[in-house]
ZAZAZA-383582 format. One line per 5 residues: number of its first residue (from 1); their letters; for each residue x, y, z of C-alpha. Coordinates in nm, 4 decimals. Layout:
NUM	A	X:Y:Z; ...
END
This chain:
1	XXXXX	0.0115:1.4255:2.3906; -0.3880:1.4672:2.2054; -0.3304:1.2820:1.8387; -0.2229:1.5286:1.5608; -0.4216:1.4542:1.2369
6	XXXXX	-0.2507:1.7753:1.0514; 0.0546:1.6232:0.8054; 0.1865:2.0060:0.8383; 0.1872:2.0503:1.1966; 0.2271:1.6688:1.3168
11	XXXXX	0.6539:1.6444:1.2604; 0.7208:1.9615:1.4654; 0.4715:1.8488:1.7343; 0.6456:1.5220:1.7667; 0.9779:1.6726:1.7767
16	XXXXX	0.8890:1.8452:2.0739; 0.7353:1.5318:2.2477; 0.9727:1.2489:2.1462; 1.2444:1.4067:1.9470; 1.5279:1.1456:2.0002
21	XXXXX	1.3177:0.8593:1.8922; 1.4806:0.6833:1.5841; 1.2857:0.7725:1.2355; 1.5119:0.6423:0.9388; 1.5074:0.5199:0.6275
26	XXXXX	1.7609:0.2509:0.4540; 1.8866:0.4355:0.1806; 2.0560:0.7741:0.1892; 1.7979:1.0828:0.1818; 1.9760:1.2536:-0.1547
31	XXXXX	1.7190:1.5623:-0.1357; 1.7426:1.6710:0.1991; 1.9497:1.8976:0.3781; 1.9962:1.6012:0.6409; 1.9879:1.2328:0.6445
36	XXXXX	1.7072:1.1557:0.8921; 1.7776:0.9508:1.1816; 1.5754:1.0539:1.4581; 1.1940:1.2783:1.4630; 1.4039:1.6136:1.4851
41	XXXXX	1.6052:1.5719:1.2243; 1.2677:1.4624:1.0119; 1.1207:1.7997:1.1493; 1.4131:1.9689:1.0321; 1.3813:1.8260:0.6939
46	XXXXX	1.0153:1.9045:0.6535; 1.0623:2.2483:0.7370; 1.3546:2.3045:0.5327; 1.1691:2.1410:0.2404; 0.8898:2.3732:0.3092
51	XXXXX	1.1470:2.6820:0.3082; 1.2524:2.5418:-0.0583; 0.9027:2.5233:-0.1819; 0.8242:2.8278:-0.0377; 1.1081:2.9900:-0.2341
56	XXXXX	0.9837:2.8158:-0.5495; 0.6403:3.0686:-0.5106; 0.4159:2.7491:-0.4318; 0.1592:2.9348:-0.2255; -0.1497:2.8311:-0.0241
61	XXXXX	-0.4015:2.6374:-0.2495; -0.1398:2.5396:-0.4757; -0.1548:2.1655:-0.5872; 0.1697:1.9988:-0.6118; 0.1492:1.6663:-0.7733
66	XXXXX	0.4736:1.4450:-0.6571; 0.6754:1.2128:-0.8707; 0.9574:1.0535:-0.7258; 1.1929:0.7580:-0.6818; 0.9679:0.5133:-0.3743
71	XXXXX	1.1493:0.6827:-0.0919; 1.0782:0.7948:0.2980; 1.1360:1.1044:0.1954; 0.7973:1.1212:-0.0241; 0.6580:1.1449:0.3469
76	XXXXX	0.8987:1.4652:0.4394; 0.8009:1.6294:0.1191; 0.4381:1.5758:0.1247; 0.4466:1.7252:0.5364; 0.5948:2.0398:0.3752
81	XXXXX	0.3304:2.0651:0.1188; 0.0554:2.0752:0.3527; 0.2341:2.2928:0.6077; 0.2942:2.5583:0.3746; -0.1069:2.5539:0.2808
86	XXXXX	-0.0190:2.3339:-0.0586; -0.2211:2.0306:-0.1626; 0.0072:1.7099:-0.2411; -0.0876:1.4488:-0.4966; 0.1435:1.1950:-0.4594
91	XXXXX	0.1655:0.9589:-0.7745; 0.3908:0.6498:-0.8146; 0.6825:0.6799:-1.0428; 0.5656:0.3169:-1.1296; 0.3357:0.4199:-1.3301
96	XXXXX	0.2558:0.4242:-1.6840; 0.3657:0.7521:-1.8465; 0.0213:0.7084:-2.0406; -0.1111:0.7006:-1.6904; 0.0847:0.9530:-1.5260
101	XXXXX	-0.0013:1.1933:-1.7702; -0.3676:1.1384:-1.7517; -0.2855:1.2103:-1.3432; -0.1677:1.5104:-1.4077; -0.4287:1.6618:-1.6191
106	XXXXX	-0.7096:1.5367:-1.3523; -0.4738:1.7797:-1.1323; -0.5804:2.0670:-1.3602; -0.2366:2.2423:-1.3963; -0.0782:2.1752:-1.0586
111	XXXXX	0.3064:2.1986:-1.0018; 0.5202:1.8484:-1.0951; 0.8046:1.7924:-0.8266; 1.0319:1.5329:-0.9492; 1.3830:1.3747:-0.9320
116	XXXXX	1.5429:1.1559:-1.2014; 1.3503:0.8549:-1.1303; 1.0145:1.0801:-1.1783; 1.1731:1.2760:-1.4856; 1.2708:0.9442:-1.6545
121	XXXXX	0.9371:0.8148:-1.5971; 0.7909:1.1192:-1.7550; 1.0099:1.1878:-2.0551; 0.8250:0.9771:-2.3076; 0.5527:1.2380:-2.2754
126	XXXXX	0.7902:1.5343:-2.1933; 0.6935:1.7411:-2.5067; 0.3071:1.7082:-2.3243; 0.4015:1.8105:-2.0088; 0.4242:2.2066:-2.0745
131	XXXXX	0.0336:2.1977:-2.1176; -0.0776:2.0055:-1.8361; 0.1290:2.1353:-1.5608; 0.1756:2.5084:-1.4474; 0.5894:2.4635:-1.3475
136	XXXXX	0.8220:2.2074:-1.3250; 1.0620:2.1845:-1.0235; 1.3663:1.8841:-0.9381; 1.4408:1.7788:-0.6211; 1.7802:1.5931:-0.8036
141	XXXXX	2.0326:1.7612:-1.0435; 1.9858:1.5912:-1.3171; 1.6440:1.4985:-1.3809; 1.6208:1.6856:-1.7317; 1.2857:1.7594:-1.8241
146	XXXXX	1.1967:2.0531:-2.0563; 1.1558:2.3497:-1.8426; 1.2550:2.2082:-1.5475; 1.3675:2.4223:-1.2470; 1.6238:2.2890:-0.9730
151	XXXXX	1.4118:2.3419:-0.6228; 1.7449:2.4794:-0.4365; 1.6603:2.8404:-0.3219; 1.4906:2.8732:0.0624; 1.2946:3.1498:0.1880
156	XXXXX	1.1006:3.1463:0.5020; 0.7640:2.9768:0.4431; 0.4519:3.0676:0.6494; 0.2775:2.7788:0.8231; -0.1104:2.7371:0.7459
161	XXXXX	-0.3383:2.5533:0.9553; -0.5896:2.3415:0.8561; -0.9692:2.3168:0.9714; -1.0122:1.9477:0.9973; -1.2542:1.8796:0.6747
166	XXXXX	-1.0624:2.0721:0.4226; -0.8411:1.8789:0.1669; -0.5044:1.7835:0.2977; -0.4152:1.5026:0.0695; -0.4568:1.3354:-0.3059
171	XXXXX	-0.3406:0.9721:-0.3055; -0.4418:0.7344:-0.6144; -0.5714:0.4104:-0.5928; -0.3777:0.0972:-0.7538; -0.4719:0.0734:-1.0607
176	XXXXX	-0.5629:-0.3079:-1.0203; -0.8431:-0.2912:-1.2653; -0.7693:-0.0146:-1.4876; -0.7036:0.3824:-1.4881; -0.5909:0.4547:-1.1272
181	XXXXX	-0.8261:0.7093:-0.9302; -0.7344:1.0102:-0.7626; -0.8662:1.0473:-0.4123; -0.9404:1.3234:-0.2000; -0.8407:1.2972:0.1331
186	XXXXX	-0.9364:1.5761:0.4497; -0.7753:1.6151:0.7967; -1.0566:1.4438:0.9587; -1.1363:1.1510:0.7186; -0.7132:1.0939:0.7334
191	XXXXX	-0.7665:1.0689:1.0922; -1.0385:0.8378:1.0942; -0.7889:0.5877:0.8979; -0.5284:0.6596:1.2189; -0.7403:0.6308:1.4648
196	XXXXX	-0.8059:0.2334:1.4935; -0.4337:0.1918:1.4477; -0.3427:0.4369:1.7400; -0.5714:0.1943:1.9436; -0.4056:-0.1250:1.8701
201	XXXXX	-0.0357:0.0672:1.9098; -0.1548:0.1144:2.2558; -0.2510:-0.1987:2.2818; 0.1021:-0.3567:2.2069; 0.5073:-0.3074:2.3076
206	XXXXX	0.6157:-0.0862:2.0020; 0.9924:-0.0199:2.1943; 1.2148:-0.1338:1.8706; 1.2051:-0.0295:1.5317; 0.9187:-0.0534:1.3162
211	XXXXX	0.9942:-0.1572:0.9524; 0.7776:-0.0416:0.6527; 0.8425:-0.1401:0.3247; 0.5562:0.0208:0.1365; 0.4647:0.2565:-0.1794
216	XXXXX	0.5517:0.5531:0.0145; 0.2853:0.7349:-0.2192; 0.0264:0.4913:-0.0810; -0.2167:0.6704:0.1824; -0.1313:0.3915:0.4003
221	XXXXX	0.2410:0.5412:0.4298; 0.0714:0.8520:0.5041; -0.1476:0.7165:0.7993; 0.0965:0.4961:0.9226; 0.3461:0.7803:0.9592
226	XXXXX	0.1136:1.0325:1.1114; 0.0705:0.6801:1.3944; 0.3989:0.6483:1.4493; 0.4966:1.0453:1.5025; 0.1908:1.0684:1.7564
231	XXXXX	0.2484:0.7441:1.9255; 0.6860:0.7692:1.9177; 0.7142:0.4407:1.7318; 1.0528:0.3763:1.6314; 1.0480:0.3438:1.2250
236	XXXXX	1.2257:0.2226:0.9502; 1.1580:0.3161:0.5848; 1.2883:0.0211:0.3410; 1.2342:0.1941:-0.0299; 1.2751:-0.1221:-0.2282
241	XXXXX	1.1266:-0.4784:-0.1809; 1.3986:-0.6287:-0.4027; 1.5616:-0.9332:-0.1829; 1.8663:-0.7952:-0.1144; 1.7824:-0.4293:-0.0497
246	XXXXX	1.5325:-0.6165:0.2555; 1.7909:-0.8865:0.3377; 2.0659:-0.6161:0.4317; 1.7996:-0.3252:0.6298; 1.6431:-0.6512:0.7787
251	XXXXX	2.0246:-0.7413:0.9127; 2.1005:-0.4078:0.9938; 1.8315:-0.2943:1.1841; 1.6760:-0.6052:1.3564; 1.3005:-0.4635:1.3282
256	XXXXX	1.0794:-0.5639:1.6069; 0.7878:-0.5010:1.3561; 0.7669:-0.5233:0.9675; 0.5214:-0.4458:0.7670; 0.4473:-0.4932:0.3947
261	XXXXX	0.2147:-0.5459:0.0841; 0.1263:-0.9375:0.0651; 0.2949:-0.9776:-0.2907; 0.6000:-0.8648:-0.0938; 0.5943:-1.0865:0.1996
266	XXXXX	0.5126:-1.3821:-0.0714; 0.8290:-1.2762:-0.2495; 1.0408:-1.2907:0.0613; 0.9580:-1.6381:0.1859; 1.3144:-1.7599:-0.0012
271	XXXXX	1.4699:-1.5335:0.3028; 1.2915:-1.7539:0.5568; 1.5028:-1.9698:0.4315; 1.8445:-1.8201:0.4619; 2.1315:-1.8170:0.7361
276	XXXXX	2.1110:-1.6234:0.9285; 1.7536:-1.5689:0.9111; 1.7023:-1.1881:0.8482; 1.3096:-1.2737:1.0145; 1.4501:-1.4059:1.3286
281	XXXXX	1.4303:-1.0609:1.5525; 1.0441:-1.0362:1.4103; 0.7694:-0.9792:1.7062; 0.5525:-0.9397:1.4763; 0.4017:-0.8931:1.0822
286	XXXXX	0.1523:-0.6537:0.9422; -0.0790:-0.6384:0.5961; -0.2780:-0.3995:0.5359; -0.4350:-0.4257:0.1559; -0.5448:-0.7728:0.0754
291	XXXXX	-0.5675:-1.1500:0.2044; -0.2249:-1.2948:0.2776; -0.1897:-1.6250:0.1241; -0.1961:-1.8903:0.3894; 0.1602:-2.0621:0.3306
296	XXXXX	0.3184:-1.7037:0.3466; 0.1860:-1.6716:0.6619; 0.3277:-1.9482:0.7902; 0.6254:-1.9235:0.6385; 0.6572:-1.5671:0.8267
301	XXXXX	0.5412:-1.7155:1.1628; 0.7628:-2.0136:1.2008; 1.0591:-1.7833:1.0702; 1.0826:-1.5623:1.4128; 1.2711:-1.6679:1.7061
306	XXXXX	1.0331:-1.5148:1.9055; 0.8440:-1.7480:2.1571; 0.4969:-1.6084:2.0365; 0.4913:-1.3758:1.7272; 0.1835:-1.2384:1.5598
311	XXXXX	0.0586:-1.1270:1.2219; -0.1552:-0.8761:1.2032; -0.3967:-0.8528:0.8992; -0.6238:-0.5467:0.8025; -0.8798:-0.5415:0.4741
316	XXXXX	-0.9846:-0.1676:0.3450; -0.8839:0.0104:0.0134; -0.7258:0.3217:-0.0804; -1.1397:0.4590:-0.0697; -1.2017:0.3665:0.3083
321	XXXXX	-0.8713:0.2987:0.5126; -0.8364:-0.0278:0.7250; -1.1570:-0.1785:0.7686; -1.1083:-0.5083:0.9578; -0.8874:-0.6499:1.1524
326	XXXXX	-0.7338:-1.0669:1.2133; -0.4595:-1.1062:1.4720; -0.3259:-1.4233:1.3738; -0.0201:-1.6351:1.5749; 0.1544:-1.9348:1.5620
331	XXXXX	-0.0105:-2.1465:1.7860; -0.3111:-2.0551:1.5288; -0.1601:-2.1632:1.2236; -0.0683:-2.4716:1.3734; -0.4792:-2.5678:1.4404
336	XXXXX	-0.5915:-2.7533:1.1839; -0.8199:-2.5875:0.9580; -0.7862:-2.2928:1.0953; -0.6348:-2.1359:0.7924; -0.8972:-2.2817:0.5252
341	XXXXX	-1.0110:-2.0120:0.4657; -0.9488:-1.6478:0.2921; -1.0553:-1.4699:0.6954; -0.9914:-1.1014:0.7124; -1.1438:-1.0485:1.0423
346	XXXXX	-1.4106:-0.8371:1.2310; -1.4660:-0.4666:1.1800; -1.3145:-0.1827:1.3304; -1.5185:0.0104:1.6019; -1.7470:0.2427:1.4723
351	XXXXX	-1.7227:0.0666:1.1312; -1.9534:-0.1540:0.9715; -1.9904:-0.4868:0.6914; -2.2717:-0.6140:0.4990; -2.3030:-0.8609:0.2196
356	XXXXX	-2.5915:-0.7891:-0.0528; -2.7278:-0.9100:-0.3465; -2.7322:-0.7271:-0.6948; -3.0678:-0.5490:-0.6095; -2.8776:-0.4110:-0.2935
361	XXXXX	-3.0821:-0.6754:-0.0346; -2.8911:-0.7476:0.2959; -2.8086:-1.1199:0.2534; -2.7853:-1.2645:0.6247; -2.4597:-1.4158:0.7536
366	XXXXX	-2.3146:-1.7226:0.5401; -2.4253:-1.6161:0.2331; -2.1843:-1.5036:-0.0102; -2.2896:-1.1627:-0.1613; -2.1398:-0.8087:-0.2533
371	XXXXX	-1.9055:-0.6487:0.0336; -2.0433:-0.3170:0.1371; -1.8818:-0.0816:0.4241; -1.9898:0.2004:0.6471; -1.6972:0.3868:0.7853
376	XXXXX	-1.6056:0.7712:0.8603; -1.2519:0.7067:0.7081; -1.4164:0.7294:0.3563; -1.1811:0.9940:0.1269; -1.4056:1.3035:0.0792
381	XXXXX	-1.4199:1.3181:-0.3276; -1.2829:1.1586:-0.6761; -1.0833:1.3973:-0.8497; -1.2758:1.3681:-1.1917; -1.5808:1.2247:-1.0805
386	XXXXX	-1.8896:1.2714:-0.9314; -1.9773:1.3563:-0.5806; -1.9362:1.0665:-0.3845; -2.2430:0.9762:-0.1049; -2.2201:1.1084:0.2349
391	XXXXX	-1.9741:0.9262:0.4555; -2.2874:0.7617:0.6607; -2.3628:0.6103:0.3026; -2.2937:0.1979:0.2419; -1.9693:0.2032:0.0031
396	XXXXX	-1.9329:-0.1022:-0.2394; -1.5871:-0.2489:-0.1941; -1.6471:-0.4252:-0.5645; -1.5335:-0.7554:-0.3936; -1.7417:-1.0683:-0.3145
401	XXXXX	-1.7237:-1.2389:0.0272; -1.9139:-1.3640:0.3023; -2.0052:-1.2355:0.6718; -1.9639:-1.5382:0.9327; -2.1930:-1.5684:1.1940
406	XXXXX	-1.9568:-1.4795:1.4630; -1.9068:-1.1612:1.2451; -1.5731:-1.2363:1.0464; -1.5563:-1.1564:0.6848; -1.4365:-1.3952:0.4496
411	XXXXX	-1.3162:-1.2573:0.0916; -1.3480:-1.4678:-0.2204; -1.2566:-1.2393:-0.5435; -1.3068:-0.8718:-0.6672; -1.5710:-0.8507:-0.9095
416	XXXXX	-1.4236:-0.8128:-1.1860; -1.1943:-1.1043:-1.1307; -1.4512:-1.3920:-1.0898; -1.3685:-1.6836:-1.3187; -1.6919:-1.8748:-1.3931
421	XXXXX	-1.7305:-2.2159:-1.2645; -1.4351:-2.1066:-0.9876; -1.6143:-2.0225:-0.6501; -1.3215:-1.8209:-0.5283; -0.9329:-1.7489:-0.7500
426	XXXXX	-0.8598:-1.6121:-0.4223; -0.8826:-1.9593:-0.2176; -0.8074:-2.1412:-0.5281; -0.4862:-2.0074:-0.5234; -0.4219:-2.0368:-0.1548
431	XXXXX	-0.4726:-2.4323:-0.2681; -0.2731:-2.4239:-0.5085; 0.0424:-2.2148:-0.3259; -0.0075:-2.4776:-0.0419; -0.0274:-2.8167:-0.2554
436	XXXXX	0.2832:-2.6456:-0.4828; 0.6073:-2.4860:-0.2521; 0.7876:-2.4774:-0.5832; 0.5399:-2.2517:-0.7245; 0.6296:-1.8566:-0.6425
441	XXXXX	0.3309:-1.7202:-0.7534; -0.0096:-1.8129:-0.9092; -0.2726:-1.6402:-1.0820; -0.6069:-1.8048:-1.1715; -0.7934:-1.5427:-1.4754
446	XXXXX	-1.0452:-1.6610:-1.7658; -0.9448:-1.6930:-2.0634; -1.0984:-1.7548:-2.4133; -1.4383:-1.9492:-2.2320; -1.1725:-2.1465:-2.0321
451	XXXXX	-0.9856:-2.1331:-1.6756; -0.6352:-2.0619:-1.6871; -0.3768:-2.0512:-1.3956; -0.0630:-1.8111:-1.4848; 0.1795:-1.9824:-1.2314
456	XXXXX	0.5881:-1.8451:-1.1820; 0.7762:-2.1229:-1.0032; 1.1220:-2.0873:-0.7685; 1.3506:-2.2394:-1.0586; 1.1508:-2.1330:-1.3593
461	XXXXX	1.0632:-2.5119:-1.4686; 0.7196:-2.6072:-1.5307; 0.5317:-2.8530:-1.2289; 0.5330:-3.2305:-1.3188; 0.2312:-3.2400:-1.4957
466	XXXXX	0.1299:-3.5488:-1.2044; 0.1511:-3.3199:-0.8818; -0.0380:-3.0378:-1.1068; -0.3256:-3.2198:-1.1626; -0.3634:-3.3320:-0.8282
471	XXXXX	-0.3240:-2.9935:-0.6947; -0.5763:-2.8484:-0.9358; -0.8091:-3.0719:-0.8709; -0.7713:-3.0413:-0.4812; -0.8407:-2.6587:-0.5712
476	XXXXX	-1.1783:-2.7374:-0.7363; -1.0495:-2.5864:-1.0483; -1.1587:-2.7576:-1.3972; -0.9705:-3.0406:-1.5320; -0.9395:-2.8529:-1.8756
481	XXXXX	-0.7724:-2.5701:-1.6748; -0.4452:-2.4556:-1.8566; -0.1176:-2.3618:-1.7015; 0.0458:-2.0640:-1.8559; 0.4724:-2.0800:-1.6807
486	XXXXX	0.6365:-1.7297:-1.7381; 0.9110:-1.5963:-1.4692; 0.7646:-1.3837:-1.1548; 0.9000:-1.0706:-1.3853; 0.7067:-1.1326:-1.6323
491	XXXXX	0.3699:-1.0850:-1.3940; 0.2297:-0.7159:-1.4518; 0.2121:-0.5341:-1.1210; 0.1010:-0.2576:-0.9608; 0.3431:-0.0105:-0.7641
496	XXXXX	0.1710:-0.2043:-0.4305; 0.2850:-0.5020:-0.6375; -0.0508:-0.6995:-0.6734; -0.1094:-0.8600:-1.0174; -0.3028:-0.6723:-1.2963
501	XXXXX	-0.4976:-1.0096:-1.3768; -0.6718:-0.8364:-1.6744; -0.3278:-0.7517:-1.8030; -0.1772:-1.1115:-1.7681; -0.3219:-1.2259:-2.1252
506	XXXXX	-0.1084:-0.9518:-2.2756; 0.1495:-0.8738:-2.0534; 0.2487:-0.4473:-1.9987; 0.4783:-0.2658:-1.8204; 0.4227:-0.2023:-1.4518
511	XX	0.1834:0.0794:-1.3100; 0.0395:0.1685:-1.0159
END
């Protein structure tokens, strides 16, 4: 079977070439016609989604702009946009409203699908919505919004094909640093992303289920599902990284694989703990959006019963897919020093690293610098924005780091989160997570000329003041540095859960 990069074609093609293979989700599919268990009945769903839509009128070169509870099914829905000839924008329900609506009107009048989740998420700005959007359709009954139509009625759509550099899909990046940004993704740049991964499937035993737990509007759901429909990978959809929603699919289903954002896999080390052990079936771990910290990857490694499990790390952004890639197992972790340091590993083939200066000079190997990239998985456009360079251009990453000699990259901070006088947060923090098991989470941000670290710990009390000192100091942060205790909840995240540092001063709602 040759790869299928087309969302709209790929379900029915696998279907016909590995139809019995399991393709699930963990919580009940409440818009379908079907619950999906297997890659027919996920064909089925697509196309009967895409009879619905087609009964709605949403035509070729219609842009549908998706706001929904975080489900598997985002994945269905978003197939049957693009096999119908519709453009999907898929946008987190996470988000602000503010945000959401700014979204929508970037869309210039597209369709709004929705279920209650979306609808409550939107009903702040409800009496907006009528200007900014050209219909309003619910995949739920239910989801009340002003104007809203029930999407119930089928007719019999007509498939459209895509040539491989026209627009096929709008994802949004997180919204780390501010307003998220709407990207424009084509058959052949979404392709690019899959490639590398098809290549290390190949590469390894993918014969049990495959567990993501993911913001299914993330393009990463999007590649990783058009991987495991070309390659038959058994797959697992877990909608909600809350402990107990994992615990029980983790139980249930016995993944061989699991992937999931690092905030995620930091959050579930308290499972590693448990009995029974919902890791102990794990072969192995993937990450695909930023450094893991160190003592989560332990954590993760030493939790599996299996004699030789692996995590798998890849650096990119929403902008240029996977970029690198770290294979990392046990027997590593247990080398000393091998985990000193914040290693995302070597580039993809065909992709390419450098590290300049602010002038845009090449800085040679060991010198920290500016991460640029060179990659043909680059999204096409920015909704909104100017014409983005050619895809054979250097793209800034906006994140410091350092190229090793033997070619590994090293990350230290995003730009905009340097502290002064701290040569990385990022490893800082690492220190700090290491020195401190009681500590869930730490954040290192300036504040008011001064360091300080916003820190959650397991039982809410603050660190003996002692053991904090001497981990700050191990950490090479400033002895004036300030510690700033407030529960994990209180952290403002993104929909891919990392920390909106530039929000931590005045804590907000999440977003995405």
């Amino acid at each position: 079977m040759l790869p299928v990069a087309d969302l709209g074609l790929l379900a029915e093609s696998a279907a016909e070439h590995h139809g019995d293979t399991p393709l699930c989700a963990d919580t009940p599919w409440t818009s379908a016609c079907r619950t999906s268990n297997t890659v027919s009945d996920f064909a089925v769903v697509v196309a009967d989604y895409a009879d619905r839509l087609w009964g709605a009128g949403i035509r070729p070169g219609t842009v549908v702009a998706l706001v929904k509870a975080n489900h598997l099914d985002i994945q269905a829905i978003q197939c049957a946009i693009v096999r119908i000839g519709a453009l999907p924008a898929l946008l987190s329900v996470k988000m602000e409203s503010a945000d959401l609506l700014h979204c929508l009107g970037e869309l210039e009048q597209p369709h709004l699908l929705t279920d209650t989740d979306g609808a409550a998420a939107l009903r702040p700005r409800q009496d907006q919505l009528g200007e900014i959007v050209a219909g309003v359709h619910t995949l739920t009954p239910g989801a009340a919004l002003a104007g809203a139509v029930e999407l119930s009625d089928p007719a019999p759509h007509q498939v459209t094909h895509r040539p491989a550099s026209d627009p096929t899909l709008i994802t949004h990046s997180s919204g780390t640093t501010g307003k998220p940004k709407l990207l424009v993704h084509t058959v052949d740049s979404l392709y690019a992303h899959v490639a590398p991964q098809i290549n290390v499937v190949r590469q390894l035993d993918y014969a049990r289920i495959s567990a993501k737990c993911l913001s299914f509007v993330h393009v990463r759901m999007s590649t990783g599902l058009l991987t495991a429909l070309n390659m038959g990978v058994p797959f697992l959809g877990i909608s909600s990284p809350d402990l107990d929603s994992v615990r029980a699919a983790l139980l249930r289903h016995r993944p061989q694989t699991l992937e999931a954002q690092p905030n995620m896999f930091l959050r579930w080390e308290a499972l590693a703990r448990e009995t029974p052990n919902p890791f102990a079936p794990a072969e192995r771990y993937i990450s695909s959006f930023d450094a893991l910290h160190p003592r989560t990857l332990r954590t993760l490694l030493e939790a599996t019963d299996h004699p030789d499990p692996t995590f798998i790390q890849a650096y990119g952004q929403t902008e240029t897919g996977p970029v690198t890639l770290l294979m990392t197992t046990r027997s590593d972790i247990r080398e000393p020093g091998r985990l000193d340091s914040r290693d995302v590993g070597v580039a993809f083939p065909g992709m390419e690293i450098r590290i300049v200066d602010d002038t845009g000079a090449v800085l040679p190997p060991g010198t920290p610098g500016q991460i640029e990239v060179r990659t043909p998985a680059r999204a096409e456009s920015m909704i909104g924005r100017p014409p983005l360079p050619g895809r054979d251009s250097w793209w800034p990453m906006a994140d410091i780091g350092m190229l090793r000699p033997d070619g590994h990259l090293e990350l230290y901070d995003r730009q905009v989160d340097q502290v002064p006088g701290v040569p990385s947060t990022l490893r800082a923090e690492d220190i700090l997570l290491d020195e401190l098991p009681d500590v869930a989470e730490v954040v290192i941000v300036a504040g008011d000329g001064s360091v300080m670290a916003v820190a959650a710990t397991a039982d809410g009390k603050p660190i003996d003041e002692d053991r904090w000192q001497q981990a700050r100091d191990k950490a090479g942060l400033p002895k004036d540095t300030r510690v700033d205790y407030r529960s994990w909840e209180e952290f403002p995240l993104t929909g891919t859960m990392k920390v909106r540092r530039h929000r931590l001063l005045s804590p907000g709602p999440s977003d995405e």
